[in-house]
C-alpha positions as CSV (number, residue, x, y, z in Angstrom):
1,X,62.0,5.0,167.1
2,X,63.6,2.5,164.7
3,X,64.0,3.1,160.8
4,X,60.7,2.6,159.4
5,X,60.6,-1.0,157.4
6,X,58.2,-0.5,154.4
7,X,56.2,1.7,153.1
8,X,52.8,1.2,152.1
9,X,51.5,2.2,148.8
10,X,47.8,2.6,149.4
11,X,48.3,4.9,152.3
12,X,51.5,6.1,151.9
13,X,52.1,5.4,156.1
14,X,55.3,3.9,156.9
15,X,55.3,0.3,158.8
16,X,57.7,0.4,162.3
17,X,57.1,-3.1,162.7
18,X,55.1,-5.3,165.0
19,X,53.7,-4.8,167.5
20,X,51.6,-7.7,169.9
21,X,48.5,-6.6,171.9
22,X,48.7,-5.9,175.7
23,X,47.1,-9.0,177.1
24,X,46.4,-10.5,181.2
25,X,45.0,-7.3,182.2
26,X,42.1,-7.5,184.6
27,X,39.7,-5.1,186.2
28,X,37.0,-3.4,184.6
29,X,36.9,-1.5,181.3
30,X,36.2,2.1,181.4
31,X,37.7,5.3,180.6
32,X,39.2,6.7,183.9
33,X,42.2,6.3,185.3
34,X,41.2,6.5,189.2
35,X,43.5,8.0,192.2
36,X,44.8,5.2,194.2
37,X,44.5,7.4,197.2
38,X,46.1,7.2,200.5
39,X,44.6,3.8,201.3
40,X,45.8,1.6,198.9
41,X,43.6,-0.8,196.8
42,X,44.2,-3.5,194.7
43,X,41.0,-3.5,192.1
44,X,41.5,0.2,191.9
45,X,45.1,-0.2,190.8
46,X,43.8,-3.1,188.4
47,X,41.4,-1.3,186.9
48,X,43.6,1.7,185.7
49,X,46.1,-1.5,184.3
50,X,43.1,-3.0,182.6
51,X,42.2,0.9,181.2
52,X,45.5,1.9,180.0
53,X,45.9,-1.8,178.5
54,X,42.5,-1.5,176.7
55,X,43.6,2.4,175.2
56,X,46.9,1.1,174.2
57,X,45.4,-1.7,172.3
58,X,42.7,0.8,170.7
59,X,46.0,2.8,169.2
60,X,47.4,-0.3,168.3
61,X,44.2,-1.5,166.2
62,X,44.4,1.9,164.6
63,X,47.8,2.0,163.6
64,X,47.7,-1.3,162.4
65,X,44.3,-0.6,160.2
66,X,46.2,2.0,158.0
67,X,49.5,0.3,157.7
68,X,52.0,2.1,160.2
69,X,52.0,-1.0,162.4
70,X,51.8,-4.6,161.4
């Protein structure tokens, strides 16, 4: 992890940097991350993309609401 940048002073949390949103995922929103199985599929695979994308940028809103991410 690199050397925290700033600090800041309403919530004492330490900024990292930026960081840019996970973006060109497709598939469908939900919260399970599905077996790909023995017979491959494509919109399975795309929807666990478009599922991790979607709970990466939920961490990423929430680090950035109190300061540790800009």
């Amino acid at each position: 992890m690199p050397s925290p940048s700033s600090m800041n002073p309403s919530t004492f949390a330490w900024s990292y940097g930026t960081i840019t949103p996970l973006t060109a995922a497709t598939g469908v929103t939900g919260n399970t991350v599905a077996d790909v199985g023995a017979a491959f599929s494509q919109t399975t695979l795309n929807n666990n993309f478009k599922v991790l994308a979607d709970k990466v940028n939920a961490i990423i809103v929430v680090l950035q609401s109190n300061g540790t991410l800009t």
